[in-house]
KOLLUM-642068 format. One record per atom (N, C-alpha, C): residue number from 1; x negated, y negated, z negated; residue in one letter; atom name. Coordinates in steps of 0.001 Angstrom, whole numbers. Layout:
BEGIN
GULO, NUM, X, Y, Z, a, CA $
...
# end
This chain:
BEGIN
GULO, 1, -90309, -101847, -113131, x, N $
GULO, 1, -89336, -100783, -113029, x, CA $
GULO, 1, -88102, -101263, -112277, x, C $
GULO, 2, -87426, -102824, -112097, x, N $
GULO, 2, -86454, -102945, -111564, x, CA $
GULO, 2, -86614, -102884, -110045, x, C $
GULO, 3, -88495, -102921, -109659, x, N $
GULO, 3, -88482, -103095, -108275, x, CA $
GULO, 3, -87905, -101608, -107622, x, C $
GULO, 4, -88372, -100410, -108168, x, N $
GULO, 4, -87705, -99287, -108376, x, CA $
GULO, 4, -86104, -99069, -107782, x, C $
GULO, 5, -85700, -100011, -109017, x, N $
GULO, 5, -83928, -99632, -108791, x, CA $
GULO, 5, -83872, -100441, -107590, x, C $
GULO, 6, -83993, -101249, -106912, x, N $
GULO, 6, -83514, -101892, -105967, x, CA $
GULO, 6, -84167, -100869, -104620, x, C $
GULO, 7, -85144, -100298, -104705, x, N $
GULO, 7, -85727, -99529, -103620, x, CA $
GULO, 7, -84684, -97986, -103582, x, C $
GULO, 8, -84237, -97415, -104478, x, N $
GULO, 8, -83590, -96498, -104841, x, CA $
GULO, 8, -82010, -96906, -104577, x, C $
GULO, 9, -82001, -98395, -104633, x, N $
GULO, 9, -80089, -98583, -104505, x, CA $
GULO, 9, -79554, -98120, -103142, x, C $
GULO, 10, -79740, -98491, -102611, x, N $
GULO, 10, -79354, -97631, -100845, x, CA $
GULO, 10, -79518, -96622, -100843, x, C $
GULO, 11, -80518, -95514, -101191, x, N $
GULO, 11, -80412, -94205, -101174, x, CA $
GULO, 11, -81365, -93851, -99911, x, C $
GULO, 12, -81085, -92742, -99207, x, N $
GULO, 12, -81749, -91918, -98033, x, CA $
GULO, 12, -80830, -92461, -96999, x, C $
GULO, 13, -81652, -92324, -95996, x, N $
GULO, 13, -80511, -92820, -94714, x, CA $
GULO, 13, -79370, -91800, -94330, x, C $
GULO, 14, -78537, -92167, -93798, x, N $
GULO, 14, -77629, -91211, -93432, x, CA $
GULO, 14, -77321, -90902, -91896, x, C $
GULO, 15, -76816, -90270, -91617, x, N $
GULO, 15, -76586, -89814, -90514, x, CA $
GULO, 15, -76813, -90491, -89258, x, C $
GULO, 16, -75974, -91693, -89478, x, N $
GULO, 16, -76447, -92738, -88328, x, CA $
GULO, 16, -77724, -93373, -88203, x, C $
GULO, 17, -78025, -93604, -89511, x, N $
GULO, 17, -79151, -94419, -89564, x, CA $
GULO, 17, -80455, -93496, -89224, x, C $
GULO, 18, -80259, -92125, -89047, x, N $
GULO, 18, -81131, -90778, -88483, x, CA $
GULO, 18, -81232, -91114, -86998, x, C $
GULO, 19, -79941, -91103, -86271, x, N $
GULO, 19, -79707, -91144, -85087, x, CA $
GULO, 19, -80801, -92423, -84470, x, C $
GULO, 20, -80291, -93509, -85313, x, N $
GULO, 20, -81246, -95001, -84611, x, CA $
GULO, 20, -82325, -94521, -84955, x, C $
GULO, 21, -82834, -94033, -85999, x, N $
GULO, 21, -84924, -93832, -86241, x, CA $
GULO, 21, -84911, -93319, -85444, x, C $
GULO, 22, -84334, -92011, -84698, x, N $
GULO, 22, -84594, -90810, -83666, x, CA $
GULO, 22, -85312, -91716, -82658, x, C $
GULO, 23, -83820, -92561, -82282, x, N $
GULO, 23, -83889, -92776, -80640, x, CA $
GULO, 23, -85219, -94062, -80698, x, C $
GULO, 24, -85072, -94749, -81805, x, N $
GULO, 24, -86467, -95184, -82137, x, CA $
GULO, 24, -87607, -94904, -81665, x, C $
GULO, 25, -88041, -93745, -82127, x, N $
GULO, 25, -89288, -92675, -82364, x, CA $
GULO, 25, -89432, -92281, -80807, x, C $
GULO, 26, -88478, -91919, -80205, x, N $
GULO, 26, -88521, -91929, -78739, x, CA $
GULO, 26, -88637, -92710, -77844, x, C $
GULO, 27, -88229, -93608, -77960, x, N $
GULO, 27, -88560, -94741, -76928, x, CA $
GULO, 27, -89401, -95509, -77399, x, C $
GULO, 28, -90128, -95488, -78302, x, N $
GULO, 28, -91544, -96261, -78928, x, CA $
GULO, 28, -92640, -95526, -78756, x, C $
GULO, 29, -92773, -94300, -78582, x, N $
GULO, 29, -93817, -92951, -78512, x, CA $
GULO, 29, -93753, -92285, -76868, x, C $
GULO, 30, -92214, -91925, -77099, x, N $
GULO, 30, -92230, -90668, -75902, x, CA $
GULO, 30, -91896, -89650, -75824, x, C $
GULO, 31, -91197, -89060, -74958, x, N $
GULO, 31, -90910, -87546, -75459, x, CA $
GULO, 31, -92145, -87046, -75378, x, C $
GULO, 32, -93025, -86970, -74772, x, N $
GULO, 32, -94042, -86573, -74430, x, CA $
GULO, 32, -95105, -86298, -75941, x, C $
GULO, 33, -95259, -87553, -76691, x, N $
GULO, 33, -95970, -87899, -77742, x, CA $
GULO, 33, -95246, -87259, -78467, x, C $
GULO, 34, -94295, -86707, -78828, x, N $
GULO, 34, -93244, -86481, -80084, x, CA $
GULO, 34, -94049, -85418, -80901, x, C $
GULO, 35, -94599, -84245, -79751, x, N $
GULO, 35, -94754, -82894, -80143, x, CA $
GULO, 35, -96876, -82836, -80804, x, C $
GULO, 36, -97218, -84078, -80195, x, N $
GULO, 36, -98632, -84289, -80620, x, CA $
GULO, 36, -98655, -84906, -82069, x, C $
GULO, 37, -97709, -85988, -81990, x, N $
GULO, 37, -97721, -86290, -83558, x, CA $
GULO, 37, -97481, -85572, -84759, x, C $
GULO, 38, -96236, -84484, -84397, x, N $
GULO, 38, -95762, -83794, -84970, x, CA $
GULO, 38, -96838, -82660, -85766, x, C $
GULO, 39, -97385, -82071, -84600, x, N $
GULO, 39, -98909, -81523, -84568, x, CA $
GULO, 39, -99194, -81993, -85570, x, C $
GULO, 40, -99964, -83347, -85394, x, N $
GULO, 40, -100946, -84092, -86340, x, CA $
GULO, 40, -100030, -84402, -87784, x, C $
GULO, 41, -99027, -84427, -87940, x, N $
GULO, 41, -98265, -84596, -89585, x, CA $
GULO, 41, -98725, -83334, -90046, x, C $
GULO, 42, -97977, -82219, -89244, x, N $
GULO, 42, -98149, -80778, -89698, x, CA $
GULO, 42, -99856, -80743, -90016, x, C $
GULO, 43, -100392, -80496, -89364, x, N $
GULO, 43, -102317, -80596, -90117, x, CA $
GULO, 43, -102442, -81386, -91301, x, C $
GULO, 44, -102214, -82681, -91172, x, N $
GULO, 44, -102116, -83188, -92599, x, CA $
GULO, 44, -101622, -83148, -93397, x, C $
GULO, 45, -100303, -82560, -92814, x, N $
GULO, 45, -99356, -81862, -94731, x, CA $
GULO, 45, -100095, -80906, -94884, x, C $
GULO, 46, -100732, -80030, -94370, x, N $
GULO, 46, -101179, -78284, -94204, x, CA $
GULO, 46, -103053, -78679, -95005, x, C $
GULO, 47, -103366, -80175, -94656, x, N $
GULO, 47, -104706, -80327, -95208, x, CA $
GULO, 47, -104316, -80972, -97143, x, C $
GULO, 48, -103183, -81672, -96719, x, N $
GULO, 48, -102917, -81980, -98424, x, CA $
GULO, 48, -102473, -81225, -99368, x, C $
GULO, 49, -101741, -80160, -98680, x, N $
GULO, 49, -101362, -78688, -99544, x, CA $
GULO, 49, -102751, -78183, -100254, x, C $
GULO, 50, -103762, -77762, -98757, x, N $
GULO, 50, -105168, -77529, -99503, x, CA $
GULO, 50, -105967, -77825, -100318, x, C $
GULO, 51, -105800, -78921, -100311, x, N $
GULO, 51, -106488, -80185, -101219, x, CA $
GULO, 51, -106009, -79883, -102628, x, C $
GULO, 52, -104798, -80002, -102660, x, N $
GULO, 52, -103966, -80031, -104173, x, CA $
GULO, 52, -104056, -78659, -104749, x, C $
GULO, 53, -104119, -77526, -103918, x, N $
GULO, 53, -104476, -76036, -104452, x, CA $
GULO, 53, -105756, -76280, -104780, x, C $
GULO, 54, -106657, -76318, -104156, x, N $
GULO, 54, -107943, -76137, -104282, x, CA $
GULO, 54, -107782, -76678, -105913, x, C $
GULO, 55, -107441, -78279, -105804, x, N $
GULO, 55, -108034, -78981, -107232, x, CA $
GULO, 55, -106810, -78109, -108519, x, C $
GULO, 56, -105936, -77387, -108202, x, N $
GULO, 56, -105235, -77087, -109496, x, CA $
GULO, 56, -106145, -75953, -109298, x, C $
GULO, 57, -106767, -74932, -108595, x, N $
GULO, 57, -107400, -73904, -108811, x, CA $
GULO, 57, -108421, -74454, -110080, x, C $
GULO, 58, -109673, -75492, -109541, x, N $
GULO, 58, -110317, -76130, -109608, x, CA $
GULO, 58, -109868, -76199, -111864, x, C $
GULO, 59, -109094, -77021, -111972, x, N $
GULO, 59, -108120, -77286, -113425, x, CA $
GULO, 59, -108171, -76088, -114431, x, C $
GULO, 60, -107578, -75046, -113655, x, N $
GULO, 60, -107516, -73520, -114046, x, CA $
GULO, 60, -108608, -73145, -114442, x, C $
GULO, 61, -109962, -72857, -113504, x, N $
GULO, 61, -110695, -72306, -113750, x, CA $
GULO, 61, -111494, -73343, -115162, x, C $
GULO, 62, -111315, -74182, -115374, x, N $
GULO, 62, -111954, -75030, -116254, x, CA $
GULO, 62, -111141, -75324, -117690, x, C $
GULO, 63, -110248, -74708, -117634, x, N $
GULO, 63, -109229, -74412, -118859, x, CA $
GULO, 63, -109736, -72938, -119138, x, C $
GULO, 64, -110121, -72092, -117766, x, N $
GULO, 64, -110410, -70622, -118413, x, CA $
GULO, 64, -111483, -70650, -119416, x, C $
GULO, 65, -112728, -71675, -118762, x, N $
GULO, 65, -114025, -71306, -119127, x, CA $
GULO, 65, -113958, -72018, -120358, x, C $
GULO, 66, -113189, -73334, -121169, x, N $
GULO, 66, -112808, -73908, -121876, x, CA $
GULO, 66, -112378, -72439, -123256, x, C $
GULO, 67, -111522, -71893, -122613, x, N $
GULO, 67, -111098, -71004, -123618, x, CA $
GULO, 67, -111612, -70083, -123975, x, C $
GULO, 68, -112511, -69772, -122764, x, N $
GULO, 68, -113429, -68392, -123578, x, CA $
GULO, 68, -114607, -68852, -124079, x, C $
GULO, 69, -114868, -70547, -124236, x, N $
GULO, 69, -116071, -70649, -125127, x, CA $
GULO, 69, -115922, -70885, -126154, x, C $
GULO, 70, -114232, -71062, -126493, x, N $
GULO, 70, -113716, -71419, -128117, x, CA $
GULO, 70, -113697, -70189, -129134, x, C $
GULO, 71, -113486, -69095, -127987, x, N $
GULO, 71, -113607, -67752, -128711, x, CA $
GULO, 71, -114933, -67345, -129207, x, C $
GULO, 72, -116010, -67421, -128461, x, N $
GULO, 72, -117246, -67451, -128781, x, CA $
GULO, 72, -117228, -67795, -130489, x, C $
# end
């Protein structure tokens, strides 16, 4: 747990430290690359959203069928 607090002591970057990842991300990739990767995050947040619905659907329906066999 203390490795935690020490990962958490600095916090989120701030403003500047945005600016250097930016110009980072650009001159390591490309402007060019920026908008393909971006692409490809967006699909994979958009495939892990699915994933995690599906399986709480998945939870649900198995709590339903759970409960209507207790009634039985």
């Amino acid at each position: 747990m203390e490795i935690l607090g020490h990962i958490f002591l600095f916090g989120m970057p701030g403003g500047p430290e945005w600016l250097i990842i930016i110009l980072f991300v650009i001159i390591f990739f490309g402007a060019k690359k920026i908008p393909e990767l971006a692409r490809g995050l967006g699909k994979g947040i958009r495939e892990f959203k699915d994933a995690t619905k599906g399986v709480k659907e998945e939870i649900e329906e198995g709590l339903n069928v759970d409960e209507s066999e207790k009634k039985k």
